[in-house]
Backbone as CSV, one residue per row, in Angstrom:
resi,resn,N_x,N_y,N_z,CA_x,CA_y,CA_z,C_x,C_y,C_z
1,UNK,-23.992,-13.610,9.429,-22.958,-12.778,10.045,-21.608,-12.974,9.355
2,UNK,-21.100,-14.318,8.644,-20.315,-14.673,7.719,-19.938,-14.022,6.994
3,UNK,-21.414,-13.498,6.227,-20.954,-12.810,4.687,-20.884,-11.688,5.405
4,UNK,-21.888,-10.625,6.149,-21.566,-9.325,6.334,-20.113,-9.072,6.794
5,UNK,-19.234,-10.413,7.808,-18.025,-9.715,7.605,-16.831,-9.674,6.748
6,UNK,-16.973,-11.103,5.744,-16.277,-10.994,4.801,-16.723,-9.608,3.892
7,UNK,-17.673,-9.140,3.277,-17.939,-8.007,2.693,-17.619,-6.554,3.694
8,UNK,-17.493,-6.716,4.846,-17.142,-5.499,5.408,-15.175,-5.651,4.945
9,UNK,-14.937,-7.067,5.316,-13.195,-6.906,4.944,-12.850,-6.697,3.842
10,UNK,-13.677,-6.746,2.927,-13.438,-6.777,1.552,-13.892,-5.032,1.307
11,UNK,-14.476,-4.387,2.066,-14.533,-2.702,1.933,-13.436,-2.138,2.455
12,UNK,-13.185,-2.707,3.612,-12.130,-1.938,4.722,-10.819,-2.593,3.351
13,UNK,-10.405,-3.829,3.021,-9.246,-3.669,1.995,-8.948,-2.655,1.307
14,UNK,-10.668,-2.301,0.341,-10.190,-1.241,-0.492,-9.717,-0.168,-0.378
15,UNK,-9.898,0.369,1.417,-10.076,1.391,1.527,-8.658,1.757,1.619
16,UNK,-8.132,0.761,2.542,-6.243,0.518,2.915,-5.799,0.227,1.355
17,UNK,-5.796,0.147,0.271,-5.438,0.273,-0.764,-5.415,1.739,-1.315
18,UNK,-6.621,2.315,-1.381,-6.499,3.646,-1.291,-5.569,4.405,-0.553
19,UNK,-5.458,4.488,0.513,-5.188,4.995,1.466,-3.298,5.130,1.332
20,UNK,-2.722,3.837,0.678,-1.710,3.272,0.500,-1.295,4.518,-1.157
21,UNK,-2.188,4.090,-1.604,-2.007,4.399,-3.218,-2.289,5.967,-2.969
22,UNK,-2.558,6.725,-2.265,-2.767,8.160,-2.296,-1.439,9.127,-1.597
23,UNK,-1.077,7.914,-0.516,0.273,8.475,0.058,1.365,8.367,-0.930
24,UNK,1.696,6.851,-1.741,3.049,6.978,-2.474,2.328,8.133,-3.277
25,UNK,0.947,8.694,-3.596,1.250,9.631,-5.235,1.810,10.756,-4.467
26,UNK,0.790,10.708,-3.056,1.355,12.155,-2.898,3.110,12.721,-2.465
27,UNK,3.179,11.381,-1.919,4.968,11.038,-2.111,5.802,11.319,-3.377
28,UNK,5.197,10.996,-4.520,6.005,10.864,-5.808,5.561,12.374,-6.589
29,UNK,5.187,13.444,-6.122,4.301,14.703,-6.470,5.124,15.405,-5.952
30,UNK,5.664,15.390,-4.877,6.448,16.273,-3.814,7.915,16.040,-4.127
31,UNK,9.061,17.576,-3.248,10.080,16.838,-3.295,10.400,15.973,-2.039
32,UNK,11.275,15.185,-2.723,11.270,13.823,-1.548,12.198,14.544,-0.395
33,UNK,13.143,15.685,-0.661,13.858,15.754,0.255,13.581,16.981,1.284
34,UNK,12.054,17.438,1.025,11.641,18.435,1.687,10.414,17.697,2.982
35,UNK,9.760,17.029,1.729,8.278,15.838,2.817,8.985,14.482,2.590
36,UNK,8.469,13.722,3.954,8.532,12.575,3.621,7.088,12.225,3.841
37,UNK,7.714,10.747,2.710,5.776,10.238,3.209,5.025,9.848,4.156
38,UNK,4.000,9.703,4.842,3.381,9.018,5.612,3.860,7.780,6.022
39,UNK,3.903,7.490,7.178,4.481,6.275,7.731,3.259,5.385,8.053
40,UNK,3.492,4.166,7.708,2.864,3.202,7.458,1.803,2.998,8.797
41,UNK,1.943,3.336,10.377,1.561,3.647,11.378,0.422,4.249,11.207
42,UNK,0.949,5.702,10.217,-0.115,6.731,10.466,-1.148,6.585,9.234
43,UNK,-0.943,5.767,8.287,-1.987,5.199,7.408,-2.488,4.252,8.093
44,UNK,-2.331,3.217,8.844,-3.401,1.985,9.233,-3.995,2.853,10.526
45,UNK,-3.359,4.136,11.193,-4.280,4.167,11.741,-5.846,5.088,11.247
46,UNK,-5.253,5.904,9.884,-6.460,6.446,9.024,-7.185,5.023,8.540
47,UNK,-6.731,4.450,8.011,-7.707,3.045,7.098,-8.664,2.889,8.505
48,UNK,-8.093,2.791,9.694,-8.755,2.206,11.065,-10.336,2.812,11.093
49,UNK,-10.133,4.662,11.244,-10.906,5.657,11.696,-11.720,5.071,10.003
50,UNK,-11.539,4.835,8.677,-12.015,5.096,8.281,-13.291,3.642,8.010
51,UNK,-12.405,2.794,8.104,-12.934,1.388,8.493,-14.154,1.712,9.367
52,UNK,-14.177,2.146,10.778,-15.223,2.347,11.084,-16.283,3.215,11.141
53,UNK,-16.045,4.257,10.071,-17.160,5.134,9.752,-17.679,3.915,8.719
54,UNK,-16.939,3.261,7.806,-17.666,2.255,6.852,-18.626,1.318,7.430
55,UNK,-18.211,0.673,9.038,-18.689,-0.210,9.179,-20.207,0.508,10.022
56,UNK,-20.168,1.293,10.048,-21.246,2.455,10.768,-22.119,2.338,9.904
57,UNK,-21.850,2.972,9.047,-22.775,3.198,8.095,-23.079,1.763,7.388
58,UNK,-22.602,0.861,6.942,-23.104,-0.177,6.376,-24.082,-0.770,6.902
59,UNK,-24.506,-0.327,8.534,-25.389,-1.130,9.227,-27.089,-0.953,9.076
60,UNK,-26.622,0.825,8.379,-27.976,1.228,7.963,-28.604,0.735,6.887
61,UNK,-28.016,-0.147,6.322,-28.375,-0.868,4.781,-29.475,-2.441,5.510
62,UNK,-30.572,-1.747,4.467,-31.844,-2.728,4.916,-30.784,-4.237,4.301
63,UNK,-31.492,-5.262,4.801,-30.676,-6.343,4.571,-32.146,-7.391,4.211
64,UNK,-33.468,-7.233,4.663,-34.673,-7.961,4.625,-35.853,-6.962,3.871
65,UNK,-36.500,-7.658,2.798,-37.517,-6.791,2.215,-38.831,-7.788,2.684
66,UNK,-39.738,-7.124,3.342,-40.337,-7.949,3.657,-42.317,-8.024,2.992
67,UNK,-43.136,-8.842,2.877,-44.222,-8.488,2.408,-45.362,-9.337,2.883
68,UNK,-46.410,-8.849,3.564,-47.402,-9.354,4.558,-48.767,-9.489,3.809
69,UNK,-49.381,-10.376,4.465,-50.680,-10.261,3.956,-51.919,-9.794,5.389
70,UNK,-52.757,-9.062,5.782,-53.521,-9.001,6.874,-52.618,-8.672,8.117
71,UNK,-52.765,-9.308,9.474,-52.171,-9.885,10.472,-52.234,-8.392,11.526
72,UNK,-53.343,-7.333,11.152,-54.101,-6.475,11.807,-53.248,-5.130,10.896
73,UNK,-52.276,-5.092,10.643,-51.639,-3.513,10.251,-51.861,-3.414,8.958
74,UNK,-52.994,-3.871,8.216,-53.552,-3.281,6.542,-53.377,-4.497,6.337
75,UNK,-54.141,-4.678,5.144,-54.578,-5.611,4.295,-52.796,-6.031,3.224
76,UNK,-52.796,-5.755,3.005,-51.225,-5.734,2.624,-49.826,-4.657,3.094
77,UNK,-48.967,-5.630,3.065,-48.075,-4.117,3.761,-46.455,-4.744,3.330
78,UNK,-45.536,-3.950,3.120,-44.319,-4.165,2.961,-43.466,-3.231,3.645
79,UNK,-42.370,-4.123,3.719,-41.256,-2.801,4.209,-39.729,-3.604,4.479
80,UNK,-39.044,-2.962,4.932,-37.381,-2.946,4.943,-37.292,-3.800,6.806
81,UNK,-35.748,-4.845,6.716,-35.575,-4.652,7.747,-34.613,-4.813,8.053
82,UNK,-33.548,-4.881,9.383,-32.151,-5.071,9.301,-32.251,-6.413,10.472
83,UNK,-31.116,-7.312,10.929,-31.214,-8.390,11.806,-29.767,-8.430,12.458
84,UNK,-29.961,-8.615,13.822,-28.245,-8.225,14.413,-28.277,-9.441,15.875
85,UNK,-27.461,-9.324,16.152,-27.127,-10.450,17.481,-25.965,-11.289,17.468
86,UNK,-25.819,-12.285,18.301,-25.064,-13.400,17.892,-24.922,-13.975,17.118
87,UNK,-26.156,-14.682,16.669,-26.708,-15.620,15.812,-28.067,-14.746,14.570
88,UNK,-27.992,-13.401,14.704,-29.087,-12.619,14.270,-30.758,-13.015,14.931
89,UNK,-30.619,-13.340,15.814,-31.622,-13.877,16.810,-32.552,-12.174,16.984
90,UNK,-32.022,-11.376,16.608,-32.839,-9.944,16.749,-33.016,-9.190,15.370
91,UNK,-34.161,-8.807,15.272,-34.318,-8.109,13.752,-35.629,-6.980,14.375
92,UNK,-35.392,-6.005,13.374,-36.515,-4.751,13.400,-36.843,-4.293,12.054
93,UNK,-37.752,-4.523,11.839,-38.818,-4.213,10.713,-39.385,-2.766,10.277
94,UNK,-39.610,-2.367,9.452,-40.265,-0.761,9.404,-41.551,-1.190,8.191
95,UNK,-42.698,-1.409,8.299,-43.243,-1.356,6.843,-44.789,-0.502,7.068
96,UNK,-44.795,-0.360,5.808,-45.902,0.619,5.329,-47.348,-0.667,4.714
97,UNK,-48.076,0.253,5.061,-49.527,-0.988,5.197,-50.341,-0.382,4.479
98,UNK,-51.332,-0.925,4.072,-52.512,-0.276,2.434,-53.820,-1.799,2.824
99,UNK,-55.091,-0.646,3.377,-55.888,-1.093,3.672,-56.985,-0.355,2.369
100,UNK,-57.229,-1.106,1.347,-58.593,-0.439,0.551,-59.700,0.324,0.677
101,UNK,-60.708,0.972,0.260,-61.691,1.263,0.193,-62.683,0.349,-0.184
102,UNK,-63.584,0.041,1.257,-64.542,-1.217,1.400,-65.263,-0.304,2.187
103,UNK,-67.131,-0.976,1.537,-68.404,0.079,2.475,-67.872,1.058,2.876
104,UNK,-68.104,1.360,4.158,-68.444,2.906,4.532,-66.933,3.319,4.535
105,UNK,-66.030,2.537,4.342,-64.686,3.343,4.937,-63.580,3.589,3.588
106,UNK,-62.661,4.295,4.427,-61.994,4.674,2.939,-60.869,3.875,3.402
107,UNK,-59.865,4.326,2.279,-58.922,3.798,1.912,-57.352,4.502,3.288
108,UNK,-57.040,3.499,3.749,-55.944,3.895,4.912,-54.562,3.378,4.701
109,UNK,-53.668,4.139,4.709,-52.594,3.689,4.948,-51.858,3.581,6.321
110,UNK,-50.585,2.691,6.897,-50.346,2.660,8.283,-49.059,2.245,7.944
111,UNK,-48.175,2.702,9.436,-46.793,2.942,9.481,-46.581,1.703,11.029
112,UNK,-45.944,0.357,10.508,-45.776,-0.383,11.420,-44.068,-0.263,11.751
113,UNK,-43.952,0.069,13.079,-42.192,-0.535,13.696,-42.411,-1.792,14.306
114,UNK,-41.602,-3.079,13.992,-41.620,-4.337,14.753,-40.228,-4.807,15.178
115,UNK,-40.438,-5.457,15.920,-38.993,-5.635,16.707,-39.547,-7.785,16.704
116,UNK,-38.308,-8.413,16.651,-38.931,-9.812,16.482,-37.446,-10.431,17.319
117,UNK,-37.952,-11.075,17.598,-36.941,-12.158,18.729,-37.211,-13.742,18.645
118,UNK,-36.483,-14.089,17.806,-36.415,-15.424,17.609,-35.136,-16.514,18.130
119,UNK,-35.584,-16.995,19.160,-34.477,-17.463,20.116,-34.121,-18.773,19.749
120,UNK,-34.520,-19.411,18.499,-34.439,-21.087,18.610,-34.084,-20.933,16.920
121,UNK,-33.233,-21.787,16.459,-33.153,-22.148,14.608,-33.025,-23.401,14.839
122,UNK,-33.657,-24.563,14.039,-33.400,-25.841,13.512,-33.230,-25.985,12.089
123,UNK,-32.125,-26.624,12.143,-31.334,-26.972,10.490,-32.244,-28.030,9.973
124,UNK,-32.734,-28.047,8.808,-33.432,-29.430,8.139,-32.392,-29.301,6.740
125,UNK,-31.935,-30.273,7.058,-30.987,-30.870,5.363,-29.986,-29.664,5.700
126,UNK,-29.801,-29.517,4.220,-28.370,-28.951,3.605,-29.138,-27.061,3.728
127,UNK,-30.011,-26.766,3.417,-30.320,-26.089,2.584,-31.890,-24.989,3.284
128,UNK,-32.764,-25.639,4.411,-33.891,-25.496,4.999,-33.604,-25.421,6.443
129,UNK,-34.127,-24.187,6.872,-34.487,-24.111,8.098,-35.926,-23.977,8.736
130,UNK,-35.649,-23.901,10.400,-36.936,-23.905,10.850,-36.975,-22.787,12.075
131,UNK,-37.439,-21.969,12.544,-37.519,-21.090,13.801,-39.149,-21.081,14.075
132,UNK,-38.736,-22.210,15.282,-40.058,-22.670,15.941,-40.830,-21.838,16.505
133,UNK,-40.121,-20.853,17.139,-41.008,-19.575,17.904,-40.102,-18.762,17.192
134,UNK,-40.995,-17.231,17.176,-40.561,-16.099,16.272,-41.764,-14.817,17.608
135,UNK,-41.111,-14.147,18.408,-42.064,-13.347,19.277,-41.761,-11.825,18.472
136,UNK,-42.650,-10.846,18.275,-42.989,-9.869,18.024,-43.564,-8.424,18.847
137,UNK,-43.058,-7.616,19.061,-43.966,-6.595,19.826,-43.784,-5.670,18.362
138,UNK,-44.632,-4.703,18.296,-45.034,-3.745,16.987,-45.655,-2.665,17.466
139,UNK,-45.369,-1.494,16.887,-46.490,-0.406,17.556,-46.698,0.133,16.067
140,UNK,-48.210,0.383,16.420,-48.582,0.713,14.475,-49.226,1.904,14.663
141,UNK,-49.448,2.646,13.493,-50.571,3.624,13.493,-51.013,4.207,11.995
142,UNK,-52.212,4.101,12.492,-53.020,4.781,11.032,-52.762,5.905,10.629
143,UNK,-52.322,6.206,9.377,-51.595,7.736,8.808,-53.107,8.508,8.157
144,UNK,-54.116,8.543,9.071,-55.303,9.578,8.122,-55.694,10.564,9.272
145,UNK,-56.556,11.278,9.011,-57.083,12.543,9.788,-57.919,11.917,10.806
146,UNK,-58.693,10.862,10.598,-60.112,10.472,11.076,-59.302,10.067,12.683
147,UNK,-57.982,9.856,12.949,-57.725,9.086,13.619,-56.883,10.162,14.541
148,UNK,-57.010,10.301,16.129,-56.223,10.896,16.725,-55.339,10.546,18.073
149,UNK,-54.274,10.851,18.174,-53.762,10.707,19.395,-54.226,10.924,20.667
150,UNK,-54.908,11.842,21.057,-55.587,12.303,21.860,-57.061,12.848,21.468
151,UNK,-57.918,12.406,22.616,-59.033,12.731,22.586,-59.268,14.417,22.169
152,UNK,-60.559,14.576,20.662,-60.942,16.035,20.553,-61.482,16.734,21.545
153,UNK,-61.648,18.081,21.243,-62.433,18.577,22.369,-63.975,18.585,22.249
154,UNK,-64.220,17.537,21.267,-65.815,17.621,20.797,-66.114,16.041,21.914
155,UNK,-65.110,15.473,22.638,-65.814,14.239,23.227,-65.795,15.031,25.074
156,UNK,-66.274,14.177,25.786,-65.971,14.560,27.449,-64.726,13.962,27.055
157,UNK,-64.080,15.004,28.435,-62.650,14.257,28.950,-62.708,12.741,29.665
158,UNK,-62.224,11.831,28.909,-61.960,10.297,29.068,-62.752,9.723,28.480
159,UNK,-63.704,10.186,27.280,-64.725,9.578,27.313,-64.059,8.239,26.587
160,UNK,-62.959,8.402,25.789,-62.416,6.710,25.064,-61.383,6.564,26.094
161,UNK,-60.071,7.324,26.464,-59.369,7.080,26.990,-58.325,6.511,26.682
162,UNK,-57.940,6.828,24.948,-56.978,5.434,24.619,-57.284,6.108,23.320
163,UNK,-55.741,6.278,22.297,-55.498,6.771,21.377,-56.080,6.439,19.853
164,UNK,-57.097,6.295,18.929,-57.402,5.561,18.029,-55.828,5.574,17.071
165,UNK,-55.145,6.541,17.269,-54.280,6.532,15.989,-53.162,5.520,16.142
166,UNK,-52.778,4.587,17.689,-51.727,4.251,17.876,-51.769,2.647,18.318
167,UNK,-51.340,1.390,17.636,-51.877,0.262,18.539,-50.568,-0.276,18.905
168,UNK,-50.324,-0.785,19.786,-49.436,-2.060,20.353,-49.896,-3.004,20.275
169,UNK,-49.541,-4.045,19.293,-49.020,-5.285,18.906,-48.373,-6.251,19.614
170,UNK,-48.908,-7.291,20.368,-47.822,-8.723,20.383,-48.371,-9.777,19.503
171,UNK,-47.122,-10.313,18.925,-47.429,-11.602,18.077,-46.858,-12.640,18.494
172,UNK,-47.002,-13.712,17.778,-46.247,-15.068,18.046,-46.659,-15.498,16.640
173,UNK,-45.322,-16.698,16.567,-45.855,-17.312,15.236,-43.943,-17.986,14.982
174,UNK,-44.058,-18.471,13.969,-43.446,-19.420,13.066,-42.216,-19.127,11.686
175,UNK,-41.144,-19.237,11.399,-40.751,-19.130,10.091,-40.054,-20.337,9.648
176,UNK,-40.257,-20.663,8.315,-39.708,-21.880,7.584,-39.007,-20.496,6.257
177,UNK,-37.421,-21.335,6.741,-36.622,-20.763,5.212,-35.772,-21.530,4.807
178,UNK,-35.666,-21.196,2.753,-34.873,-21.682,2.325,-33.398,-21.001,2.315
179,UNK,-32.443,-21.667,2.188,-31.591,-20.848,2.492,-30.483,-21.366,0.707
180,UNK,-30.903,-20.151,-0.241,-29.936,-19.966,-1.378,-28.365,-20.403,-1.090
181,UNK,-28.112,-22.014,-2.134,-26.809,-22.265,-2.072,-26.075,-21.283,-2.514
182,UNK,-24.484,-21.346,-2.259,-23.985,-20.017,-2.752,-23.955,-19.693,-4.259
183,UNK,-23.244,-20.992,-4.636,-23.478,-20.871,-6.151,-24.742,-20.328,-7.467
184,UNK,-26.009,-20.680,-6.263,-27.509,-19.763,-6.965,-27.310,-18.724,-6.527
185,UNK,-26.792,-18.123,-6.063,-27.531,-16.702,-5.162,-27.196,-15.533,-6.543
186,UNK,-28.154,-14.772,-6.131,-27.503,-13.899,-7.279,-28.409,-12.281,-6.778
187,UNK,-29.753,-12.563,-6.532,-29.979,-10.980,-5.461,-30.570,-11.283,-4.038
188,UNK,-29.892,-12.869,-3.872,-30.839,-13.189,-2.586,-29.925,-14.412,-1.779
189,UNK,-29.744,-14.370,-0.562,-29.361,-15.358,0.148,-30.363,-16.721,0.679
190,UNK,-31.406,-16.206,0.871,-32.617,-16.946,1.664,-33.703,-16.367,1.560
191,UNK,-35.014,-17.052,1.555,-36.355,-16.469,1.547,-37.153,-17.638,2.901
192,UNK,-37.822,-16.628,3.208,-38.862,-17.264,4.319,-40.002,-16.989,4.237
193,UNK,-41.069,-17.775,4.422,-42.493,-18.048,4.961,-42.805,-18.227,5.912
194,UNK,-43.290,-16.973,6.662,-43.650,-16.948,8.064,-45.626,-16.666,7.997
195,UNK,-46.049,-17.234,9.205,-47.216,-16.834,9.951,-46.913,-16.159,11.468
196,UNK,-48.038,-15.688,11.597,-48.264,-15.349,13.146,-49.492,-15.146,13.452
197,UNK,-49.701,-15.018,14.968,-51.530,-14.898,15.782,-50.661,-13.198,16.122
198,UNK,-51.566,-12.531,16.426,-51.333,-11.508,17.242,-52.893,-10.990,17.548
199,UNK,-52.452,-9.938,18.123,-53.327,-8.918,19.327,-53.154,-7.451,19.741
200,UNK,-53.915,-7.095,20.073,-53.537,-5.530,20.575,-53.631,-4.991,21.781
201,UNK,-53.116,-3.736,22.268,-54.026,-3.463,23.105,-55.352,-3.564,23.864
202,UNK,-55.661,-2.360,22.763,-57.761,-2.106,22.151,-58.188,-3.574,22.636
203,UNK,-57.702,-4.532,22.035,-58.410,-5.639,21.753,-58.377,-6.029,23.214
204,UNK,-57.254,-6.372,23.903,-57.095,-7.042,25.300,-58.128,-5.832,26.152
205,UNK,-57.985,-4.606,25.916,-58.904,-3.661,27.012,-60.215,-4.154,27.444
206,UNK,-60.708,-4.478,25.623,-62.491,-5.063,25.422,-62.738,-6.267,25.943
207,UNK,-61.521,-6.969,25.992,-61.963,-8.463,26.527,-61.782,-8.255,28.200
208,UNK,-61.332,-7.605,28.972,-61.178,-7.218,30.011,-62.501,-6.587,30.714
209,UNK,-63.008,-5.999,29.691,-63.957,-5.091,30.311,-65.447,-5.891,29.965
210,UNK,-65.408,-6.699,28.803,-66.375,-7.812,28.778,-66.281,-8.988,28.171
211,UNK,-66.073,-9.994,29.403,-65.622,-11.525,29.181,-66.585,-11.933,28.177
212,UNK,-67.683,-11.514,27.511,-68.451,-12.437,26.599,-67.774,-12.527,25.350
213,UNK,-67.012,-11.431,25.582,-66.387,-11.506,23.550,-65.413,-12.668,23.639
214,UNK,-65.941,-13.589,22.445,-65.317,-14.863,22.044,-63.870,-14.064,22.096
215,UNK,-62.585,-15.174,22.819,-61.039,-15.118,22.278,-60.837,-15.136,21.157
216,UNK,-61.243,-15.628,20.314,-61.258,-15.892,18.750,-61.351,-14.512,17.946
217,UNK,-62.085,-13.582,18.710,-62.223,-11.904,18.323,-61.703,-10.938,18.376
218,UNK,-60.110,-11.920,19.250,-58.973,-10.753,19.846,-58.512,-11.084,19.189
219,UNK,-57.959,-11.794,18.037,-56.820,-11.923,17.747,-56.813,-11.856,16.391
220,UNK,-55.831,-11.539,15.579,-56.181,-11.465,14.164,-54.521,-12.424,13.958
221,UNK,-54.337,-12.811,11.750,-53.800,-13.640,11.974,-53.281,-13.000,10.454
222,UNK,-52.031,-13.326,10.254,-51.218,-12.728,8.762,-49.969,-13.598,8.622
223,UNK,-49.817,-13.704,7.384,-48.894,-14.801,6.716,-47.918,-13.440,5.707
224,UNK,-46.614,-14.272,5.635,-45.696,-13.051,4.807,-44.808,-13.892,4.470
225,UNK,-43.991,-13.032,3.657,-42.684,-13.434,3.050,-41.024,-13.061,3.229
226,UNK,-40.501,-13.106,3.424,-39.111,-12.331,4.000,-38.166,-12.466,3.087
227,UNK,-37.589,-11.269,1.945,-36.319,-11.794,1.058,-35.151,-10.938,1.601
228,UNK,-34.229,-12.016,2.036,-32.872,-11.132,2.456,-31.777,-11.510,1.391
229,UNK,-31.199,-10.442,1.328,-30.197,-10.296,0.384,-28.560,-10.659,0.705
């Protein structure tokens, strides 16, 4: 939160520099005894309005590139994310997932949103951290034809009852990061190695409806990487 606001003050400066440097030209362009220039009032309060369209928009800038292995949403998957809070204790994820062509099935791609809440950081040394719990909710879905939101009209009405194209996700799990001294940094602040267990819906419905399926069958499990800039 440090750097994003030193780099936001260091935008909003330029902008009041501008802002400064456009009034004396347009001051020194004119005659002086017809306009006068802008009063210093009515420039900080433009730098103000303009300050916060900057700081608006800067928020849309991914800040986490992230890259997964398994952990139910494709066999590999990457994507963008941004992190906000007090302490950045809240982050939301967007990534795109790439499941191969294996036996009978083809090749799928999937569109995961995750939202992650990590309420705890422990400092190790100068340089390493730890976030003991890391909670997750995600809603994913498979981007192919085979898969639909609603039941066709080729099944009875209810016969699944429950969308193939759409899953809800909870996870749990772990991150260990290093955190880039300033003097190294150069396209990166910190990198992390995270795991997690998660689950789905689908999955909790089946175990509901028959206690024989081992727990071990609900849950699937994916390891990733996190580079923030």
């Amino acid at each position: 939160m440090i750097m994003k606001w030193l780099n936001f003050k260091r935008i909003a400066s330029a902008v009041a520099v501008a802002a400064l440097m456009s009034g004396h030209m347009a001051a020194a362009t004119t005659d002086c005894d017809t306009i006068a220039p802008a009063s210093t009032q009515e420039i900080t309060a433009y730098h103000l309005r303009l300050a916060k369209r900057v700081e608006r928009w800067s928020r849309l800038i991914p800040e986490t590139f992230t890259l997964q292995y398994a952990g139910g949403i494709g066999m590999f998957s990457a994507g963008i994310g941004w992190d906000y809070g007090s302490s950045d204790q809240w982050e939301t994820h967007l990534l795109l997932g790439f499941t191969p062509k294996r036996y009978n099935y083809q090749t799928y791609w999937t569109l995961t949103l995750r939202e992650y809440y990590n309420p705890w950081k422990i400092n190790i040394g100068q340089h390493f951290s730890l976030k003991p719990l890391s909670v997750n909710l995600s809603i994913n879905s498979i981007l192919h034809k085979d898969f639909w939101m609603s039941e066709p009209d080729r099944y009875p009405h209810g016969y699944y009852g429950f969308s193939s194209r759409m899953r809800f996700q909870l996870g749990v799990g772990q991150r260990f990061t290093f955190n880039i001294p300033e003097y190294r940094r150069f396209l990166s602040s910190s990198i992390s190695f995270y795991y997690e267990v998660s689950t789905c819906d689908l999955y909790l419905r089946q175990k509901f409806l028959n206690k024989s399926i081992p727990l071990k069958d609900i849950f699937t499990i994916g390891v990733g990487m996190l580079y923030k800039i």
